[in-house]
N, C-alpha and C positions, 0 to 999 in steps of 0.2 A: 746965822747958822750956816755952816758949811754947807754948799749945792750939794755934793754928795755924799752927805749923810744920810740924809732923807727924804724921801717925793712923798705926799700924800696923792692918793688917787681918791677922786672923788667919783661914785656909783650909789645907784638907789641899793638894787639888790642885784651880786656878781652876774654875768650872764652865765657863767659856769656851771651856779650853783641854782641844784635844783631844789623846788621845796615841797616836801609833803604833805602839810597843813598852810593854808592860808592866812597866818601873822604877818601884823604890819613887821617892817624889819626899818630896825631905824639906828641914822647914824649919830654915835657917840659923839659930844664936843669933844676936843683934844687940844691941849695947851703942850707941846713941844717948847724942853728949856735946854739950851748948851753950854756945858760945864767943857774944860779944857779935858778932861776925864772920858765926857761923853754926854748923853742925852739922858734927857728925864721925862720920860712921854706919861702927860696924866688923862685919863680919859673918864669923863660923867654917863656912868651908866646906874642911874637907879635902881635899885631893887636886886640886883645881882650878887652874888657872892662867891666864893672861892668855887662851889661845886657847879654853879652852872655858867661860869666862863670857859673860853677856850681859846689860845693861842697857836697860832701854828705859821713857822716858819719854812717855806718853798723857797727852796732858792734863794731868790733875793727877795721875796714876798711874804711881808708879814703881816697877818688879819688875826684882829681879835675879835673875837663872838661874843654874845653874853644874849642869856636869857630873862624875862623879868614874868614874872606867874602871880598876882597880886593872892597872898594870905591874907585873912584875916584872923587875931589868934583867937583860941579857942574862948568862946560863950559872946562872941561877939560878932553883928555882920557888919559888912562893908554896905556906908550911907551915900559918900560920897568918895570919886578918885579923878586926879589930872592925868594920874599915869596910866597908861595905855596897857595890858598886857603885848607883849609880841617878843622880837630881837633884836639885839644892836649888832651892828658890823660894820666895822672900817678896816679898811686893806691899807698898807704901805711900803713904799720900794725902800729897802737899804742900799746905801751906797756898800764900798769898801772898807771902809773907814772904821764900819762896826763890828765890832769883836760875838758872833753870831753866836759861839760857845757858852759867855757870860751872859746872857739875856738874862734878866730877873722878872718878876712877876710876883706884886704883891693887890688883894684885895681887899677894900675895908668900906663899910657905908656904903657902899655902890660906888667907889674913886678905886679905879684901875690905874693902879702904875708902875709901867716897867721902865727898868734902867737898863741902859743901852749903851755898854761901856766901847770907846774907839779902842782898835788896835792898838799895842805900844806903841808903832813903827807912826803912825802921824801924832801920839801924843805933843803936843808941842812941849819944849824942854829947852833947860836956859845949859850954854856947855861953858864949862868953868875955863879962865884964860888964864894961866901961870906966866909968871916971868920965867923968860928963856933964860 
């Protein structure tokens, strides 16, 4: 992968961020893939879905949230769980490279993943050679 596509920062919980309830806050695995187009960041966050995720791009700082609240559905309780209620959150630096406009954002099962397409300007690109 390109140096400056992407840094991950590693943190338990931001110092920035303050919290109002006492949930554990925990960090998503994340499998970073590089396509000559651009990135395909997938992130494992259980229990989550379209409404209690959140994305937010600063700058060059991009953190995704997700929340997990354990339901049990109706006429039924919960006997046994591995999963934790709380939060997930991972921050990460973009380089240049990525096209900040296009970010996509899709949620399914609890697998987060956005595409993170590069600029044209570094797409790599073959330039065609004519006979003079």
């Amino acid at each position: 992968m390109a140096e400056s596509a992407m840094c991950k920062r590693e943190s338990q919980t931001p110092a920035r961020t303050e919290r109002a309830q006492q949930t554990p806050v925990f960090t998503p695995r994340v499998d970073i893939r590089e396509m000559e187009s651009g990135l395909i960041l997938v992130a494992d966050m259980p229990g989550v879905d379209e409404s209690s995720v959140t994305i937010d791009l600063e700058g060059s700082e991009l953190t995704i949230r997700g929340t997990f609240v354990p339901k049990a559905p109706e006429g039924y309780t919960l006997t046994y769980q591995e999963y934790a209620s709380g939060d997930y959150e991972r921050a990460f630096t973009l380089g240049d490279t990525i096209d900040r406009e296009n970010i996509k954002a899709v949620v399914k099962d609890g697998i987060l993943r956005l595409t993170l397409p590069k600029v044209k300007e570094v797409q790599p690109r073959r330039i065609a050679v004519n006979a003079g």
